[in-house]
C-alpha positions in Angstrom: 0.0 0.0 0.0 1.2 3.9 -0.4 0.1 6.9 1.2 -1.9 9.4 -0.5 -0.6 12.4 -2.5 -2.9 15.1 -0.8 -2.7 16.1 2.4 -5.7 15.2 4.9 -8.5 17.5 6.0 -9.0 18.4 9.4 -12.5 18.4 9.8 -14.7 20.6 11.8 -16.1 18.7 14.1 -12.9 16.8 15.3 -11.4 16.9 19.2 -7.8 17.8 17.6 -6.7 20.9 16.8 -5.9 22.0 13.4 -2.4 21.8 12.7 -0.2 24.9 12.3 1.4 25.4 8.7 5.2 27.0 9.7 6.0 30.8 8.9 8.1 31.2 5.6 10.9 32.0 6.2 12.2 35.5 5.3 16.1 36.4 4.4 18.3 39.6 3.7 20.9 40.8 1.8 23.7 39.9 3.7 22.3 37.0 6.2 24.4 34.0 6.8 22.6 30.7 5.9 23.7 27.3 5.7 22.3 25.0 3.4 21.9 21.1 3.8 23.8 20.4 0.1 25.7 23.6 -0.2 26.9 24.5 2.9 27.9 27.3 4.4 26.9 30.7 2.4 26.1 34.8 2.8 22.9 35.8 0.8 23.7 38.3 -2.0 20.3 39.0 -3.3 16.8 38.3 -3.0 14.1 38.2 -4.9 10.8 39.0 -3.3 9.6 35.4 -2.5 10.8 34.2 -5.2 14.4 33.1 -4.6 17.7 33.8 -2.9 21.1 34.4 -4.9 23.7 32.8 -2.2 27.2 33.1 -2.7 28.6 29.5 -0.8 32.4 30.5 -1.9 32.4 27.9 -4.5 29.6 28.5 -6.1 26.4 31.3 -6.3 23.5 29.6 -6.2 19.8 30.7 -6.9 18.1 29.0 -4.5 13.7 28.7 -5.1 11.3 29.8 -2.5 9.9 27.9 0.1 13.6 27.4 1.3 13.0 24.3 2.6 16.9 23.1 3.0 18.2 26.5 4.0 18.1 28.1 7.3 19.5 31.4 8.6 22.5 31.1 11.1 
C-alpha cells in the first residue's frame, strides 16, 4: 500500500486541533545561511519570494522559495 498524495483535511467537528502550517521564512541581503547540500553561504540577493542568490564561496547559487533546506544562522 502507499500513502496518499494530498494532504488530509481536518474536519470541523474533530477533538484535535488543526495543525499549524510554519511561517516562511524570510532572508536579507547579507544573512548568513547554511544550506543542507551547499553549505555554508552569505545571501547576496533576493528576490521578493521568489528566490535567494547565495554566494557559498564555490559556487552562487539561486536557491527557489519555500527554502526548505536552508536556514539562517
Amino acid at each position: 500500500m502507499t500513502k496518499p498524495a494530498a494532504p488530509k483535511r481536518h474536519l470541523p467537528t474533530s477533538p484535535f486541533k488543526e495543525p499549524v502550517p510554519p511561517a516562511p521564512k524570510h532572508f536579507a541581503v547579507g544573512d548568513q545561511v547554511t544550506h543542507d547540500m551547499y553549505g555554508l553561504g552569505r545571501v547576496t540577493g533576493i528576490e521578493d519570494g521568489i528566490a535567494a542568490l547565495v554566494d557559498f564561496s564555490s559556487a552562487q547559487v539561486r536557491i527557489l522559495s519555500p527554502y526548505a533546506k536552508m536556514t539562517k544562522l
